[in-house]
PDB file with SEQRES, HELIX, SHEET and CRYST1 records, atoms N, CA, C and O in Angstrom:
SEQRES   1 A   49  UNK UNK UNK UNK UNK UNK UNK UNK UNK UNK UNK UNK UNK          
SEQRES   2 A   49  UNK UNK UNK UNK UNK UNK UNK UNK UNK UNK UNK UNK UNK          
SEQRES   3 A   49  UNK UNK UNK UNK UNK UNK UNK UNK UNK UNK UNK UNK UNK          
SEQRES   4 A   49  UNK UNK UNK UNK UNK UNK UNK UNK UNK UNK                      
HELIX    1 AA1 UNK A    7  UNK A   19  1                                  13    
HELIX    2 AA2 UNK A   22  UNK A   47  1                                  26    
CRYST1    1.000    1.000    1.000  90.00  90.00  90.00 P 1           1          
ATOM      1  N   UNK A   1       0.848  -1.202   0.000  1.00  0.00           N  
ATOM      2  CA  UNK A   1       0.000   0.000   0.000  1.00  0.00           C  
ATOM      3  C   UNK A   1       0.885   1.254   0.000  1.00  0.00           C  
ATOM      4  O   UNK A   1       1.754   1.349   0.867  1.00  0.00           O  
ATOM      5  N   UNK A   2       0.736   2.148  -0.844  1.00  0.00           N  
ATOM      6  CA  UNK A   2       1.297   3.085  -1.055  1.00  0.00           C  
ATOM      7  C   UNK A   2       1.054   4.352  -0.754  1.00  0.00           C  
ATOM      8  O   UNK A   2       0.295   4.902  -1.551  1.00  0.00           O  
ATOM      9  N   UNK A   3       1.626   5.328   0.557  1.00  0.00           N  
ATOM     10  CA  UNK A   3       1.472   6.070   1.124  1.00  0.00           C  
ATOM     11  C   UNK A   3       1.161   7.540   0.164  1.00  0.00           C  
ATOM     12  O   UNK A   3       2.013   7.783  -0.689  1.00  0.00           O  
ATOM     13  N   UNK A   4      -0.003   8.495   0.280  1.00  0.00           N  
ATOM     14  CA  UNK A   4      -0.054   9.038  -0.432  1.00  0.00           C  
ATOM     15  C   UNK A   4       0.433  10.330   0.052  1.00  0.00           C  
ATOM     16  O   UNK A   4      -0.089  10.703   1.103  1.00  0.00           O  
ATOM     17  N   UNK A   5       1.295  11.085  -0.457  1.00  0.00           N  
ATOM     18  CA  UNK A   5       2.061  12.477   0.121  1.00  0.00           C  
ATOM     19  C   UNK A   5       1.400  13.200   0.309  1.00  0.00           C  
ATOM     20  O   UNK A   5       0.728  13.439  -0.694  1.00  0.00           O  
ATOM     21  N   UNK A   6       1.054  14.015   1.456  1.00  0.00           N  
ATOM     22  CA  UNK A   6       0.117  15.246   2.272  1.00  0.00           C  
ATOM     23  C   UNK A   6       0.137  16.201   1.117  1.00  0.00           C  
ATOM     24  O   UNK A   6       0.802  16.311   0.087  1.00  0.00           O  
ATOM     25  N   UNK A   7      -1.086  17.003   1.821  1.00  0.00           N  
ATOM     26  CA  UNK A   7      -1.081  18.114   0.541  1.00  0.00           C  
ATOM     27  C   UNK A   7      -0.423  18.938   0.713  1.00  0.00           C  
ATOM     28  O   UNK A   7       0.114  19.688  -0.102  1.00  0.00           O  
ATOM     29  N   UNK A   8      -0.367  18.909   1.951  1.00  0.00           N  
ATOM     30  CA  UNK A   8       0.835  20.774   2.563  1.00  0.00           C  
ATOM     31  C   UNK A   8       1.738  20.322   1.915  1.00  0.00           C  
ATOM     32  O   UNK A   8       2.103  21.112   1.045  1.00  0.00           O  
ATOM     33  N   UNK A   9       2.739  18.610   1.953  1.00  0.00           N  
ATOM     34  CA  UNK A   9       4.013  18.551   1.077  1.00  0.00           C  
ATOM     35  C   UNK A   9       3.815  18.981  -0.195  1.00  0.00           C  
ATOM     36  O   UNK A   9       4.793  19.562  -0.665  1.00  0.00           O  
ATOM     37  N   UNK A  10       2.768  18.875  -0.984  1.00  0.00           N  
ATOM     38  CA  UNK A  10       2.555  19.397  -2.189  1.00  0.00           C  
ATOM     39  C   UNK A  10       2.762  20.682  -2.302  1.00  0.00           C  
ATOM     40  O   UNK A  10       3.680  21.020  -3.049  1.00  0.00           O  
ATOM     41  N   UNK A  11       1.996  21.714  -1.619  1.00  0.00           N  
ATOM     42  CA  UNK A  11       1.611  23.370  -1.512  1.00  0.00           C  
ATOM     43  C   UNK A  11       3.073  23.398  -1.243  1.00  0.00           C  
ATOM     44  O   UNK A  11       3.631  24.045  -2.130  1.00  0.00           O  
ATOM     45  N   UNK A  12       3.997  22.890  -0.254  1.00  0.00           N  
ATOM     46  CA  UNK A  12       5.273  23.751   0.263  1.00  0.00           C  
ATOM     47  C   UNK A  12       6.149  23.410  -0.839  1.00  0.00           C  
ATOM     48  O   UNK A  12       7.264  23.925  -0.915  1.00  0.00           O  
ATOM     49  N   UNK A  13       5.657  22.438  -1.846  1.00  0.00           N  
ATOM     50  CA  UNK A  13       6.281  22.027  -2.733  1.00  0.00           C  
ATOM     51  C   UNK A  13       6.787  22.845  -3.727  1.00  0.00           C  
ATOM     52  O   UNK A  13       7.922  23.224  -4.018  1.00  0.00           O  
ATOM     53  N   UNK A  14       5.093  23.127  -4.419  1.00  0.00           N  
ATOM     54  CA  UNK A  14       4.995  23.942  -5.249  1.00  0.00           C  
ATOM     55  C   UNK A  14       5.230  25.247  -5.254  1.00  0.00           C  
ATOM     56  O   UNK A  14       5.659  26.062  -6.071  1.00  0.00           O  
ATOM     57  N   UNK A  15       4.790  25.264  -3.979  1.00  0.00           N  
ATOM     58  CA  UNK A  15       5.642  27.207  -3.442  1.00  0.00           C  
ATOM     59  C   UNK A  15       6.919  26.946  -3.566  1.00  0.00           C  
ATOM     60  O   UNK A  15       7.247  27.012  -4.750  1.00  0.00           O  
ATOM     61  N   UNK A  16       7.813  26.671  -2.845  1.00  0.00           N  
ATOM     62  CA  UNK A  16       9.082  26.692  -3.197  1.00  0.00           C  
ATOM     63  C   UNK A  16       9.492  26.691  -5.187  1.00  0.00           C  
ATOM     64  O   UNK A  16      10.394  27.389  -5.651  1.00  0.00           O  
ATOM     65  N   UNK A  17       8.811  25.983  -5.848  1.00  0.00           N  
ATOM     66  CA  UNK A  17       8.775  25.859  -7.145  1.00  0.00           C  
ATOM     67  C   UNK A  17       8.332  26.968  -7.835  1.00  0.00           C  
ATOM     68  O   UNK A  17       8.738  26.975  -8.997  1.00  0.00           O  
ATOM     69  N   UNK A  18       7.579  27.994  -7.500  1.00  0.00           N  
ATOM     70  CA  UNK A  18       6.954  28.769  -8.067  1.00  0.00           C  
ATOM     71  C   UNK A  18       7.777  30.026  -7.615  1.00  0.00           C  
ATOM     72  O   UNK A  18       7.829  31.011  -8.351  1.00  0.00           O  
ATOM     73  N   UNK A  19       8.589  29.986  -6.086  1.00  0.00           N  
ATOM     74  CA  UNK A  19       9.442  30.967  -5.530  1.00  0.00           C  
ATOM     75  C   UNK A  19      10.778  31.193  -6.539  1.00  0.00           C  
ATOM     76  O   UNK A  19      11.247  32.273  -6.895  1.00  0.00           O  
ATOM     77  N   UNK A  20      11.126  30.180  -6.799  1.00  0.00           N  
ATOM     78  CA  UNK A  20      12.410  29.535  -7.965  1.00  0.00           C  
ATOM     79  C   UNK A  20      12.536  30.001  -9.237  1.00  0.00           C  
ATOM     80  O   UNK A  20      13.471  30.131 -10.027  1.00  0.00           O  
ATOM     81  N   UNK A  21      10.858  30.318  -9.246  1.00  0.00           N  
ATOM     82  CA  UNK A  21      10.836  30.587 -11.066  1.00  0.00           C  
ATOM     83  C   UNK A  21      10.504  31.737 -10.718  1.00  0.00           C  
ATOM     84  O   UNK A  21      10.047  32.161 -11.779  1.00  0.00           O  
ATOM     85  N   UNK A  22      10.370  32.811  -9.760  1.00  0.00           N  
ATOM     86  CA  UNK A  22      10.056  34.073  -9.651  1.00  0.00           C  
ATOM     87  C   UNK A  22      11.224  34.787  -9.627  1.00  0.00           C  
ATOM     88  O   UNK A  22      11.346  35.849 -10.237  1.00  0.00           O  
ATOM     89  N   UNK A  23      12.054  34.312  -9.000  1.00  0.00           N  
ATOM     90  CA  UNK A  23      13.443  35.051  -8.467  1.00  0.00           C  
ATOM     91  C   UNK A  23      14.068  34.935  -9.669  1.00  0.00           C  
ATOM     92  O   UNK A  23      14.760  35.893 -10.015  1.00  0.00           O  
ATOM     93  N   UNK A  24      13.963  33.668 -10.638  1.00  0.00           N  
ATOM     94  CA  UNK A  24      14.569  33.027 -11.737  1.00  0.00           C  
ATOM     95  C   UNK A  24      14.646  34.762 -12.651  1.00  0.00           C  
ATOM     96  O   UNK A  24      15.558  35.532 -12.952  1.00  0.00           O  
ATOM     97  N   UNK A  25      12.993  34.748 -12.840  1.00  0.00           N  
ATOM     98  CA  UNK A  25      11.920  35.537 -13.748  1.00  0.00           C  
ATOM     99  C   UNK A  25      12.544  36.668 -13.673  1.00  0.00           C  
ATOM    100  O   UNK A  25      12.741  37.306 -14.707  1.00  0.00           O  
ATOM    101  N   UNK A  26      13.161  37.340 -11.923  1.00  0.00           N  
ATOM    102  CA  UNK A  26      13.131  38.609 -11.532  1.00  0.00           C  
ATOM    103  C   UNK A  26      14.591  38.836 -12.101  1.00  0.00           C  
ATOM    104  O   UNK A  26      14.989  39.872 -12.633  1.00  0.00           O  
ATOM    105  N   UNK A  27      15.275  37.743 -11.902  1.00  0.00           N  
ATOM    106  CA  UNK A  27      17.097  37.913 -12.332  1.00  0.00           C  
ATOM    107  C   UNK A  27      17.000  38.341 -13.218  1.00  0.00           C  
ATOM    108  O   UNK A  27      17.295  39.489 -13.551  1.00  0.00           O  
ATOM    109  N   UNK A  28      16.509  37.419 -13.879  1.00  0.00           N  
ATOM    110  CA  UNK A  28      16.423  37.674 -15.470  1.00  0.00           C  
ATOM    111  C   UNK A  28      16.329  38.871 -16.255  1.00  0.00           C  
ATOM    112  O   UNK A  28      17.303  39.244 -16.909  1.00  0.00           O  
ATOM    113  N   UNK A  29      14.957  39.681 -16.253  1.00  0.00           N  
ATOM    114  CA  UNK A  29      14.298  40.568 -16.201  1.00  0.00           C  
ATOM    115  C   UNK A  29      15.568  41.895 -15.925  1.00  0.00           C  
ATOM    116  O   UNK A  29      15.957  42.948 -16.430  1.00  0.00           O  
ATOM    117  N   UNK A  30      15.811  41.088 -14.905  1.00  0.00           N  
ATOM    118  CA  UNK A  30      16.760  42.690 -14.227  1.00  0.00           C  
ATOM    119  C   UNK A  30      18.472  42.976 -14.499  1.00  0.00           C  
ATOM    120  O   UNK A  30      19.333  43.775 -14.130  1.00  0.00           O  
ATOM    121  N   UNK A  31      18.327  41.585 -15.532  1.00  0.00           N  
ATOM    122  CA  UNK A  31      19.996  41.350 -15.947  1.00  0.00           C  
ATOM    123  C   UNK A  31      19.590  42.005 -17.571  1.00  0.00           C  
ATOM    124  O   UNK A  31      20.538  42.427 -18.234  1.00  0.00           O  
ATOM    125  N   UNK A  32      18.335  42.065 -18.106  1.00  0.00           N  
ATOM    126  CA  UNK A  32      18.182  42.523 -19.391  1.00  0.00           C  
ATOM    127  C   UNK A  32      18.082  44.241 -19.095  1.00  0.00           C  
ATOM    128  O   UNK A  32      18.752  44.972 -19.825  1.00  0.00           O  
ATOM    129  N   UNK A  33      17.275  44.820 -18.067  1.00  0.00           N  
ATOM    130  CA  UNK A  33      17.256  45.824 -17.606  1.00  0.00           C  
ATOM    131  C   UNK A  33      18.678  46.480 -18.241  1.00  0.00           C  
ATOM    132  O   UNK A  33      19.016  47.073 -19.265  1.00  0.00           O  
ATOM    133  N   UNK A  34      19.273  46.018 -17.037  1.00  0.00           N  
ATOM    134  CA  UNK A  34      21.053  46.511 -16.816  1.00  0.00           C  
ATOM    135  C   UNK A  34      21.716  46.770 -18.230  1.00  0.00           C  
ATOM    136  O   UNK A  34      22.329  47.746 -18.661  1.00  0.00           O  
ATOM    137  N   UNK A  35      21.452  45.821 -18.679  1.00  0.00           N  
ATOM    138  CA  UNK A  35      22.214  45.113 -20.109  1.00  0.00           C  
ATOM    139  C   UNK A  35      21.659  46.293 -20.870  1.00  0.00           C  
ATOM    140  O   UNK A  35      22.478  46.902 -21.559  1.00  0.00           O  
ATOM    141  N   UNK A  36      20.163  46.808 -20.866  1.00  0.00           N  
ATOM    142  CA  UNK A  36      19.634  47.588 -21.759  1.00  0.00           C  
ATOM    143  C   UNK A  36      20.155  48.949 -21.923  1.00  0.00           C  
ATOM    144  O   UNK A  36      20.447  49.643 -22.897  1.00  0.00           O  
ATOM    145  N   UNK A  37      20.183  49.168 -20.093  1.00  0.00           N  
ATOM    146  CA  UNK A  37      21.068  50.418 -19.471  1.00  0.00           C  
ATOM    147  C   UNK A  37      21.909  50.492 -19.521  1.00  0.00           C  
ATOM    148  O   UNK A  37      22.188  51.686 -19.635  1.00  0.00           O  
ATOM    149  N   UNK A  38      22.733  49.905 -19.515  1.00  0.00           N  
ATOM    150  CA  UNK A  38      23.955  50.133 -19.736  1.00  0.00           C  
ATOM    151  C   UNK A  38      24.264  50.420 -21.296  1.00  0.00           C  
ATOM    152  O   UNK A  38      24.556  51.545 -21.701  1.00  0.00           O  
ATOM    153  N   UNK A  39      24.183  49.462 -21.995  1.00  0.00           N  
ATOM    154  CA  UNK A  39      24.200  50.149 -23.563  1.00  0.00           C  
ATOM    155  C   UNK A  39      23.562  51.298 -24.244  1.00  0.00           C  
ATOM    156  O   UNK A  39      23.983  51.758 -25.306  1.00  0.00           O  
ATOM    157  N   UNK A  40      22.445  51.786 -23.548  1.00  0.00           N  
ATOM    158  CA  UNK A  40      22.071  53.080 -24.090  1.00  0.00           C  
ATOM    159  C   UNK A  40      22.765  54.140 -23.473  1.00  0.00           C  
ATOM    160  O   UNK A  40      22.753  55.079 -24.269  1.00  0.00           O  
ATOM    161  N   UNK A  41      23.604  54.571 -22.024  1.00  0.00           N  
ATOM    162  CA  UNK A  41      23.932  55.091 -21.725  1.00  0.00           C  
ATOM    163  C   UNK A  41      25.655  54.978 -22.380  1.00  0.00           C  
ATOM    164  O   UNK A  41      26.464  55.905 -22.344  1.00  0.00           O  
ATOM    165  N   UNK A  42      25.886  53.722 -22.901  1.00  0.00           N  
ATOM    166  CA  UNK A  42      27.381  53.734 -23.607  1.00  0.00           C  
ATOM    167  C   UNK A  42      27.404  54.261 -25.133  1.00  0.00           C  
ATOM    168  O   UNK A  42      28.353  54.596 -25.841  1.00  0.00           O  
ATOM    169  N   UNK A  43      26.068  54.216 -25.374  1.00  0.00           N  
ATOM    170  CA  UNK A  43      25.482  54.738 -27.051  1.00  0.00           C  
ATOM    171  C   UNK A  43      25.655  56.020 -26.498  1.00  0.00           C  
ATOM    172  O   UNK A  43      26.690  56.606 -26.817  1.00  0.00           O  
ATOM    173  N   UNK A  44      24.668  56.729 -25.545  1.00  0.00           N  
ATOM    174  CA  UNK A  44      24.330  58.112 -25.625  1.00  0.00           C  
ATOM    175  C   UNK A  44      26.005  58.724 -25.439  1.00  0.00           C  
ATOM    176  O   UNK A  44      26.351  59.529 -26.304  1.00  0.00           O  
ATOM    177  N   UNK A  45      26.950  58.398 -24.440  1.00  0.00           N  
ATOM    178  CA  UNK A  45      28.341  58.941 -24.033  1.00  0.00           C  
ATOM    179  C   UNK A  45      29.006  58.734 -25.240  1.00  0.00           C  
ATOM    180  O   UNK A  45      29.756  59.650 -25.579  1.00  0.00           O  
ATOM    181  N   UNK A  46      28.899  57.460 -26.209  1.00  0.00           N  
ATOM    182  CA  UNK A  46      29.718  57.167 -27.447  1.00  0.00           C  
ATOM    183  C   UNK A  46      29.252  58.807 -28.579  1.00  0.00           C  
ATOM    184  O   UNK A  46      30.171  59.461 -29.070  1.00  0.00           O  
ATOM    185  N   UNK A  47      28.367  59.048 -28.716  1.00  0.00           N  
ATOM    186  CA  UNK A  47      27.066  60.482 -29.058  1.00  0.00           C  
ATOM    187  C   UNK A  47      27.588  61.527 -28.622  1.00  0.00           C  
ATOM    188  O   UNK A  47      27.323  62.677 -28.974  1.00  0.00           O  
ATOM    189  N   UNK A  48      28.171  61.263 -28.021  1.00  0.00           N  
ATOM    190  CA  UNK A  48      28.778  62.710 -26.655  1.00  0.00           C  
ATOM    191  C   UNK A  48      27.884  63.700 -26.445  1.00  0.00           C  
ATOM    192  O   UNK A  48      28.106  64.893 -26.241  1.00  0.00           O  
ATOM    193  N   UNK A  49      26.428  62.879 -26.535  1.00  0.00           N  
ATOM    194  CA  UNK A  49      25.445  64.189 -26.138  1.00  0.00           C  
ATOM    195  C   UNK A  49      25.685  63.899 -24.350  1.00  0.00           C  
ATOM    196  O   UNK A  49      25.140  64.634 -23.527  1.00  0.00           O  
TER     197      UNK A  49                                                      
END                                                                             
């Protein structure tokens, strides 16, 4: 007979899983940011406006 896993193990499961892909989401997001910023501000100084 095969014990069936609680649901909270599920929920703390999936939270943790869903925490993972948020922070993932947020890195991400905020490494394209940078990346964006930074090159328009190396365009605009390259411009010498």
């Amino acid at each position: 007979m095969q014990r069936r896993p609680s649901p909270l193990s599920i929920k703390s499961k999936a939270l943790s899983i869903s925490e993972n892909g948020t922070s993932c989401v947020i890195n991400f997001s905020t490494s394209i940011t940078l990346f964006i910023y930074f090159s328009t501000t190396e365009g605009i100084s390259d411009r010498g406006l």
